[in-house]
GUNUSE-431576 format. One record per residue (C-alpha): x negated, y, z negated. Coordinates in Angstrom, 2 decimals. Each point is the difference from the previous one (the first is absolute). Last residue first. Example, Ala and Ser with C-alpha at 12.3 -4.5 7.8 and 13.67 -1.06 7.14 Angstrom:
// residues 2
ATOM      xx      yy      zz
ATOM  -13.67   -1.06   -7.14
ATOM    1.37   -3.44   -0.66
END
This chain:
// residues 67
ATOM      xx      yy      zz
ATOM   43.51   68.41  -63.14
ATOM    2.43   -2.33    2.18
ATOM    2.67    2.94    0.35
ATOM   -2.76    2.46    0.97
ATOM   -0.98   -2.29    2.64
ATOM    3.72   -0.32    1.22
ATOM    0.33    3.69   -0.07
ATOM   -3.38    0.40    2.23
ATOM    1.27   -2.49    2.56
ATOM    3.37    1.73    0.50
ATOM   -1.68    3.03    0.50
ATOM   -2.46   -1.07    2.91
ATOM    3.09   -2.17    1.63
ATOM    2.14    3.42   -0.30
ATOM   -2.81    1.65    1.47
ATOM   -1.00   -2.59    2.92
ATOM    4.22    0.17    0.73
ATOM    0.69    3.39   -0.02
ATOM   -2.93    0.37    2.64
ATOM    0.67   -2.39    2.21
ATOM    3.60    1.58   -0.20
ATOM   -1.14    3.12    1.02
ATOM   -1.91   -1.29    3.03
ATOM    3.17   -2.20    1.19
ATOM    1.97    3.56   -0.14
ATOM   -1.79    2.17    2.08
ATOM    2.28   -0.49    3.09
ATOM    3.21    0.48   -1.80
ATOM   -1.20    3.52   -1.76
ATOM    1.28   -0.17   -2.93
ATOM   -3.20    0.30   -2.39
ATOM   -1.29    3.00    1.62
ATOM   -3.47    0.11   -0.23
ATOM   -1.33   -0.92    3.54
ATOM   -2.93    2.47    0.83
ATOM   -1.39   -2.90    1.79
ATOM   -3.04   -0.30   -1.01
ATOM    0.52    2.10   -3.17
ATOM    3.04   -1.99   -0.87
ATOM   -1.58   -3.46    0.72
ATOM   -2.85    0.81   -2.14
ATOM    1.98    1.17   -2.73
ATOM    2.37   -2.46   -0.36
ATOM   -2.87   -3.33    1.24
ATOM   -2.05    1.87   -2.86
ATOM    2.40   -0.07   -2.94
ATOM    0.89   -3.75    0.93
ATOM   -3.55   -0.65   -0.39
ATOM   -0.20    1.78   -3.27
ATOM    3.12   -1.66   -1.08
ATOM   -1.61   -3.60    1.56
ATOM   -3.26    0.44   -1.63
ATOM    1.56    0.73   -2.75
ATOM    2.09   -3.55   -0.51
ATOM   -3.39   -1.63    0.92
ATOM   -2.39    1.31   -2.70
ATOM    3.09   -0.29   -1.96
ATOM    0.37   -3.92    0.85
ATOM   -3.68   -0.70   -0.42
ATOM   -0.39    1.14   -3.38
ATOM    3.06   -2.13   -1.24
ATOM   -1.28   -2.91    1.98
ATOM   -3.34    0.62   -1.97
ATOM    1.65    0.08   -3.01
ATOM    1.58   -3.16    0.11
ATOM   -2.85   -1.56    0.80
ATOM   -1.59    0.93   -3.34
END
């Protein structure tokens, strides 16, 4: 039963983070009309974002592992 629950709560999570990932991308490029990757001073923003997707993704594959 628990273990459910945890399972449950860990891809409610993981997508909140792609989706919010998503958004910080998008919302940064249209405020700042930033989307080239390589740009050294856009970088840090970019990587924010890799990282809450990755985290996001990485969550859902462990969830599906446990199921």
């Amino acid at each position: 039963m628990a273990d459910s629950s945890v399972n449950t709560t860990i891809k409610v999570l993981s997508i909140l983070l792609i989706i919010g990932g998503l958004a910080v991308y998008i919302g940064w490029g249209i405020a700042y009309g930033s989307w080239n990757f390589f740009e050294p001073k856009y970088i840090p923003i970019y990587g924010l974002t890799v990282v809450m997707v990755l985290f996001g993704l990485l969550g859902l594959a462990l969830t599906r592992l446990r199921d």
